[in-house]
C-alpha positions as protocol buffer text, in pm:
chain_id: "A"
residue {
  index: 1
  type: UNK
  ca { x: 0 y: 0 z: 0 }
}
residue {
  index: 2
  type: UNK
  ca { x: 289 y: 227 z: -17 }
}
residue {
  index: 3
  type: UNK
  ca { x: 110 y: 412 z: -310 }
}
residue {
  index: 4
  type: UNK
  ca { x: -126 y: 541 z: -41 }
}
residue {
  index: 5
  type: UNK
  ca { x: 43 y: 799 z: 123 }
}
residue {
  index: 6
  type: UNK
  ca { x: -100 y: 1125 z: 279 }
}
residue {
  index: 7
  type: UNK
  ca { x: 103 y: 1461 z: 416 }
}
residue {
  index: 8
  type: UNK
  ca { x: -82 y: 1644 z: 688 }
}
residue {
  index: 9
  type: UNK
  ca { x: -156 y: 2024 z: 552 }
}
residue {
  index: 10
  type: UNK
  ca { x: -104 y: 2360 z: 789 }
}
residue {
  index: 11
  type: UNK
  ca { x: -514 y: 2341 z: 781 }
}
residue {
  index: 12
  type: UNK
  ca { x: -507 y: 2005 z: 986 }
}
residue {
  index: 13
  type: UNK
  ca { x: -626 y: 1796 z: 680 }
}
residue {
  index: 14
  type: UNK
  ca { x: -385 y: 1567 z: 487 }
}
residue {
  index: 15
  type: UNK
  ca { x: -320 y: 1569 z: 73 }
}
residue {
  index: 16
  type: UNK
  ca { x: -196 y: 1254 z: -130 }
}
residue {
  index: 17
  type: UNK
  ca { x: 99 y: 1265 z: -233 }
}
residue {
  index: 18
  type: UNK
  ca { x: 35 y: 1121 z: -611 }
}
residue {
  index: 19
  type: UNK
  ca { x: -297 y: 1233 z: -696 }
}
residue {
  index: 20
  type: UNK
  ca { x: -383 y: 1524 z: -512 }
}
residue {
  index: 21
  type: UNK
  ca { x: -678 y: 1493 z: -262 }
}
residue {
  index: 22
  type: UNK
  ca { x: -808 y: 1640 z: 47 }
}
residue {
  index: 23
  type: UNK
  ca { x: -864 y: 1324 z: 331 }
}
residue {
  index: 24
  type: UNK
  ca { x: -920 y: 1338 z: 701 }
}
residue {
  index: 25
  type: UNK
  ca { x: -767 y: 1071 z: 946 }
}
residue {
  index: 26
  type: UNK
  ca { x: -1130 y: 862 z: 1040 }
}
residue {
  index: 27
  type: UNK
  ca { x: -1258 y: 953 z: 1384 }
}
residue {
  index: 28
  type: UNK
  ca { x: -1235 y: 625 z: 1532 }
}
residue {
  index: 29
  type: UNK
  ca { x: -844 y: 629 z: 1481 }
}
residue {
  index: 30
  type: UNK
  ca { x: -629 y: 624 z: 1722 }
}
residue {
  index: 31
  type: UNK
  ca { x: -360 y: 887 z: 1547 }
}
residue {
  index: 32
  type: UNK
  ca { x: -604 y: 1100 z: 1531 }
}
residue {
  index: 33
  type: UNK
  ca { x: -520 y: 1281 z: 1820 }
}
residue {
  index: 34
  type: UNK
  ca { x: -121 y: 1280 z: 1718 }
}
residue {
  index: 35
  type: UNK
  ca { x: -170 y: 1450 z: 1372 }
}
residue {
  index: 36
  type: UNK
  ca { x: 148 y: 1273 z: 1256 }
}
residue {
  index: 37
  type: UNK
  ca { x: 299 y: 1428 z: 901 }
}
residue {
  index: 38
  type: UNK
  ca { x: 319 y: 1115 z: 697 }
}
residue {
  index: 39
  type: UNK
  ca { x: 65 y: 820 z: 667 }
}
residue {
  index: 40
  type: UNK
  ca { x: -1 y: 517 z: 493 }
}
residue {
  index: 41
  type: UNK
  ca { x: -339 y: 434 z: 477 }
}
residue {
  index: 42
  type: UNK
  ca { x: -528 y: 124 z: 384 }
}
residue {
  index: 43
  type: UNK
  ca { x: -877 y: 250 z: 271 }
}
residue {
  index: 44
  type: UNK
  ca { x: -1103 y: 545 z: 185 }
}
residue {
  index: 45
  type: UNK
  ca { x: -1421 y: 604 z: 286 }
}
residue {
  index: 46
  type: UNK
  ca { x: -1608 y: 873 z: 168 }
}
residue {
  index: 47
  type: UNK
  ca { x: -1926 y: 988 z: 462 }
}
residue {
  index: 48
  type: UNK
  ca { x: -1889 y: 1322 z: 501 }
}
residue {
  index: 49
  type: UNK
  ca { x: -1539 y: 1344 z: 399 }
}
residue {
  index: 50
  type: UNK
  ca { x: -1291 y: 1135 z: 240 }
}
residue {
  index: 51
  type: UNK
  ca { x: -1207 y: 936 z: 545 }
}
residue {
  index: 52
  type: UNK
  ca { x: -835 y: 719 z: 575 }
}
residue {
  index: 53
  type: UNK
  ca { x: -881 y: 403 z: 752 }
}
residue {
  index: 54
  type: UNK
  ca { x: -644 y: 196 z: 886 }
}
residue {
  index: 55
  type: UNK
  ca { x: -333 y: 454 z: 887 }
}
residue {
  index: 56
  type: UNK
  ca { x: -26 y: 438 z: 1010 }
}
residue {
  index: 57
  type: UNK
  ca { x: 269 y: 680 z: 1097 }
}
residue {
  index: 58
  type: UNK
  ca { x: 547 y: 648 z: 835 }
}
residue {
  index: 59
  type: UNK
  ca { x: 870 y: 863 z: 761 }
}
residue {
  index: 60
  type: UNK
  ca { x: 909 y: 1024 z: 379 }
}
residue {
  index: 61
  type: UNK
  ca { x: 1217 y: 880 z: 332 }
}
residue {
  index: 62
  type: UNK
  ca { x: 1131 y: 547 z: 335 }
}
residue {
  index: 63
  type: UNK
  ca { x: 886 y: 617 z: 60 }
}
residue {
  index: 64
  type: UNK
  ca { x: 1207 y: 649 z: -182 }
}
residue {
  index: 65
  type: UNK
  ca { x: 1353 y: 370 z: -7 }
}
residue {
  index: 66
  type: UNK
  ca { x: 1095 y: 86 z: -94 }
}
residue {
  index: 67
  type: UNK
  ca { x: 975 y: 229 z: -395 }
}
residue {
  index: 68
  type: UNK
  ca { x: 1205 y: 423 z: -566 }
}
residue {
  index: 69
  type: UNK
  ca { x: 1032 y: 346 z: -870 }
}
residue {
  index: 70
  type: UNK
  ca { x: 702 y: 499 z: -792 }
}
residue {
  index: 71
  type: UNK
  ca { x: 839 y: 785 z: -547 }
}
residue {
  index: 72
  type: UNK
  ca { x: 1142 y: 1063 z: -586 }
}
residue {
  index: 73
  type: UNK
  ca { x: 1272 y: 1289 z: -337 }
}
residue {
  index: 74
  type: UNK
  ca { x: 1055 y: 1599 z: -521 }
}
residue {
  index: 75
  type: UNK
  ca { x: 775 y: 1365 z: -369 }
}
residue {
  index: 76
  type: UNK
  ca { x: 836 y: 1359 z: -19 }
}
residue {
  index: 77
  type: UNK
  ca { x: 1041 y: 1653 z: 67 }
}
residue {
  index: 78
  type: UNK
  ca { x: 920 y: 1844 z: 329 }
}
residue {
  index: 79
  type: UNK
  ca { x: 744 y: 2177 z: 372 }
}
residue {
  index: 80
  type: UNK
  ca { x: 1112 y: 2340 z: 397 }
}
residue {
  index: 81
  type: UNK
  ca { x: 1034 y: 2639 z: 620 }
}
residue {
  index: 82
  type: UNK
  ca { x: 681 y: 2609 z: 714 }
}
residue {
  index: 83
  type: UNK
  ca { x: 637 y: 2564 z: 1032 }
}
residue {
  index: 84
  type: UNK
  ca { x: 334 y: 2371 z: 1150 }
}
residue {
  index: 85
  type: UNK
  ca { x: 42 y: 2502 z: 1368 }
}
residue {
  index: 86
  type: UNK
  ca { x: 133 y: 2390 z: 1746 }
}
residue {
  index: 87
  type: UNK
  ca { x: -38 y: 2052 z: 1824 }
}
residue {
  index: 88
  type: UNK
  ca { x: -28 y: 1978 z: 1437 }
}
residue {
  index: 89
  type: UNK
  ca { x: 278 y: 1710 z: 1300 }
}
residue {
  index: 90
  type: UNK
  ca { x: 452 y: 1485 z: 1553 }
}
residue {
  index: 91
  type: UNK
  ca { x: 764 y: 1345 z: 1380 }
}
residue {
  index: 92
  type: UNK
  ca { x: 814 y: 971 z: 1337 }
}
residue {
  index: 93
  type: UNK
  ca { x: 1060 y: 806 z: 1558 }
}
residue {
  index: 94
  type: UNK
  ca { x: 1388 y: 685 z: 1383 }
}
């Protein structure tokens, strides 16, 4: 599932990476107090919103790493600069 990938946005909602789209972590989730910046996600389901189900924290890097074929760097660089509302993007651990 590494082709279902999500970056959380300074608005508190996340964007694919590949195909641009606005999703929302699902409510019954339980990241989504953390607000981590990278997912992986199993499912969508579209309610009210385009719910993620089944997420999990991941680190950009390893994007390139397992699938250097589908991702490049220009993929999963960071937002260089931005700095995230407070509360908003906990960091995967190493």
């Amino acid at each position: 599932y590494f082709y279902h990938t999500a970056q959380l946005q300074k608005n508190g909602s996340y964007k694919t990476v590949k195909h641009p789209q606005t999703v929302h972590i699902h409510p019954s989730s339980g990241l989504l107090q953390q607000m981590p910046r990278w997912l992986v996600y199993h499912e969508l389901v579209l309610t009210s919103k385009e719910y993620m189900r089944n997420v999990i924290e991941i680190r950009p890097d390893w994007l390139v790493e397992i699938a250097p074929h589908y991702y490049d760097k220009s993929d999963v660089k960071e937002l260089a600069g931005k700095k995230m509302p407070k509360a908003l993007g906990a960091k995967a651990s190493s």
